[in-house]
matplotlib code that plots the C-alpha trace (Angstrom):
import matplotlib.pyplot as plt

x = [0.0, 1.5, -0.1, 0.5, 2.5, -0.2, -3.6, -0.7, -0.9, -4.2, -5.9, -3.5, -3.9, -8.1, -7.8, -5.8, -8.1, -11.2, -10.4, -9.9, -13.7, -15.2, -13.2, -14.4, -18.2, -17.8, -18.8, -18.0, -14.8, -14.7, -18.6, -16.8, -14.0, -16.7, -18.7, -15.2, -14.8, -18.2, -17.5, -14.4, -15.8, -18.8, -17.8, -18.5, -15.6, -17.9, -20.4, -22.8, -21.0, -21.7, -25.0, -25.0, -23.1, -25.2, -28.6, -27.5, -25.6, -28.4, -31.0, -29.0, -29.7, -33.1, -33.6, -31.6, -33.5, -36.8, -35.5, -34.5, -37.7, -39.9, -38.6, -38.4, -42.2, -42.1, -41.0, -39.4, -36.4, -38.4, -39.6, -36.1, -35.2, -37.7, -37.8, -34.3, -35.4, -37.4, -34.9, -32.0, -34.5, -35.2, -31.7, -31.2, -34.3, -33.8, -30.6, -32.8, -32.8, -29.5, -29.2, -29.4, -27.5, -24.6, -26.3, -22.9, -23.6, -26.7, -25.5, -22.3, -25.2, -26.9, -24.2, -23.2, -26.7, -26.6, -22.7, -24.0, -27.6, -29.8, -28.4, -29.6, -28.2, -24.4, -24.3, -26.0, -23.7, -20.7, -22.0, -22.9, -19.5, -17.5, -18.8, -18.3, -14.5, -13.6, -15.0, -13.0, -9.5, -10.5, -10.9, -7.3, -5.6, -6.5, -5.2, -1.7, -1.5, -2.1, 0.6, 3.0, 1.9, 3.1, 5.8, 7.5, 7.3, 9.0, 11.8, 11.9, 11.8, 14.4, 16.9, 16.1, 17.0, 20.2, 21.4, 20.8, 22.7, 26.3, 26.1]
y = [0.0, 2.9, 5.4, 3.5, 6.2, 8.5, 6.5, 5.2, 9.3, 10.4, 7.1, 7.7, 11.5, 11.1, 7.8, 10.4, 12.8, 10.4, 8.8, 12.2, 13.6, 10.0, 10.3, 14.0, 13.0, 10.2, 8.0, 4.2, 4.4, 0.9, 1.5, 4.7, 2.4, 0.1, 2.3, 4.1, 0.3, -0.3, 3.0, 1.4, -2.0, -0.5, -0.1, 3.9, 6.1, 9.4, 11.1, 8.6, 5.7, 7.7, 7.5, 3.7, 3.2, 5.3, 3.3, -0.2, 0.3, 2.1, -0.6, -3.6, -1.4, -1.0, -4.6, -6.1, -3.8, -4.9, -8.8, -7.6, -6.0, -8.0, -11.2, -9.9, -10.4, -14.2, -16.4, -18.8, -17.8, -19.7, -16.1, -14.2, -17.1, -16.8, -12.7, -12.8, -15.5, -12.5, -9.4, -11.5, -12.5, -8.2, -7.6, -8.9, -7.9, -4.5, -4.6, -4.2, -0.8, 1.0, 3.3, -0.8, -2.6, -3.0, -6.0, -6.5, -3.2, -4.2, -7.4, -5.1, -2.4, -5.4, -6.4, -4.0, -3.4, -6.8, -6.5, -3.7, -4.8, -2.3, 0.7, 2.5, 6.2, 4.9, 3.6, 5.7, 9.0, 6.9, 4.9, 8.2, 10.2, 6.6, 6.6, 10.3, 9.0, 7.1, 9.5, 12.2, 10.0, 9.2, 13.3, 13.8, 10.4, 12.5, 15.7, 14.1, 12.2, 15.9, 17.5, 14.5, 14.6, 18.3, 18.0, 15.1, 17.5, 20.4, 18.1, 17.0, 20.2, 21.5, 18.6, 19.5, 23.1, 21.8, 19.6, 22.3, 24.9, 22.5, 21.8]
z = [0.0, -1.2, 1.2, 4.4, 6.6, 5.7, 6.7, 9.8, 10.3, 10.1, 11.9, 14.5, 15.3, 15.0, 16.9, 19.8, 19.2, 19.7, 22.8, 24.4, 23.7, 24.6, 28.2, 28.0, 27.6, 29.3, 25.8, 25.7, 22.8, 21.8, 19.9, 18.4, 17.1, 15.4, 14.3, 12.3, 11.7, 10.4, 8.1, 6.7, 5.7, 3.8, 0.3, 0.1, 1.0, 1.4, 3.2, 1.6, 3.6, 7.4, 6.1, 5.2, 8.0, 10.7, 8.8, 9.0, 12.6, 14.4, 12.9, 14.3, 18.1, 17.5, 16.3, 19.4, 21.6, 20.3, 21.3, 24.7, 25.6, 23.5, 25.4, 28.7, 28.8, 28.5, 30.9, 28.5, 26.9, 23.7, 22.7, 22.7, 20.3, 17.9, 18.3, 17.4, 14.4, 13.1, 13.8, 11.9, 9.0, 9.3, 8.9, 6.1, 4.1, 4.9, 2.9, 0.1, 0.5, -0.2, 3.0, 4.4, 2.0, 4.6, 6.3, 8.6, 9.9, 11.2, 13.2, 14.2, 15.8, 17.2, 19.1, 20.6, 22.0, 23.6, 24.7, 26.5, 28.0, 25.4, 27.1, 24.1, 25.8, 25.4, 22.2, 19.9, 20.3, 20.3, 17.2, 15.3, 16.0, 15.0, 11.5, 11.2, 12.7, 10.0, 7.0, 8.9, 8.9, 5.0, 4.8, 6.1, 4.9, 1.6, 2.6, 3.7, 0.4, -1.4, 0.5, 0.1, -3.6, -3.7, -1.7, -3.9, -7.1, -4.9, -4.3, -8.2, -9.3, -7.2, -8.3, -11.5, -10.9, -9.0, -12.0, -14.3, -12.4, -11.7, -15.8]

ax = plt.figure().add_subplot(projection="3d")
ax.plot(x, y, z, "-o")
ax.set_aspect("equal")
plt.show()
C-alpha cells in the first residue's frame, strides 16, 4: 500500500483525538472504534457511507433492543429465540434498501446493544460520531497524500534546478 504512513498518520492522530472527547463525555470508545470500523468495511468512502453506516448500525440497536424487551415479557427464553429469528430474518431484508445494504452493519449495531444490555443512551452517540471518525481519517488520509503529492514535485523540481545549475 503505497499510502501507508499516511492512513498510519491520520488514523492515528483522529484515533488520539477520539479517545480524548469520549473520556471528556464520558462516551464508551470501543462503539466509536466500530462504528469508524463499520465505516471502513462499507464499500462507500464518502459522506454517503456515514449515512449507510449510521442506517445499518443504528438498525441492528433497534432490532436487538426490540428482542431484549420483546422477550423480557415471557417467561421462557423460547420467545427471545424466535424474536431474534425474526430481527436476523429483518436484517437482512432491509438490505434491500441502499441506505441498508450494509447488512454487517446491522449485526455489528446489534451487538453492541446486547454486549452492553440495550443501554440504548451509550451507544448511539458513540455509534454516530465513530462513523463520522472514520470519514474524517479518509478526509485527512486524503489531505496528507495531497501534500505529500506536492511535496515530492517540490523536491523534483528543485533537483532539477540543482542539476541544471552545476552543468
Amino acid at each position: 500500500m503505497e499510502n501507508r504512513w499516511q492512513i498510519a498518520l491520520s488514523a492515528g492522530i483522529l484515533a488520539a483525538v477520539w479517545c480524548g472527547i469520549a473520556d471528556l463525555f464520558h462516551l464508551v470508545t470501543w462503539i466509536g472504534f466500530l462504528g469508524c470500523s463499520t465505516y471502513f468495511a462499507q464499500p462507500n468512502s464518502n459522506f454517503k457511507g456515514v449515512v449507510v453506516t449510521w442506517c445499518t448500525t443504528l438498525s441492528g440497536v433497534l432490532w436487538a433492543w426490540l428482542i431484549i424487551n420483546g422477550s423480557s415479557y415471557f417467561d421462557t427464553p423460547f420467545m427471545g429465540y424466535i424474536f431474534t429469528g425474526i430481527a436476523t430474518s429483518a436484517m437482512c431484508l432491509q438490505a434491500s434498501h441502499q441506505k441498508f445494504s450494509f447488512i454487517p452493519g446491522a449485526f455489528i449495531g446489534c451487538c453492541i446493544t446486547f454486549a452492553v444490555g440495550g443501554d440504548v443512551v451509550i451507544i448511539v452517540p458513540a455509534l454516530i460520531i465513530g462513523a463520522l471518525l472514520g470519514y474524517s481519517m479518509t478526509l485527512f488520509t486524503g489531505q496528507l497524500i495531497s501534500i505529500t503529492h506536492r511535496w515530492q514535485k517540490i523536491t523534483e523540481m528543485s533537483k532539477i534546478t540543482a542539476k541544471a545549475k552545476t552543468e
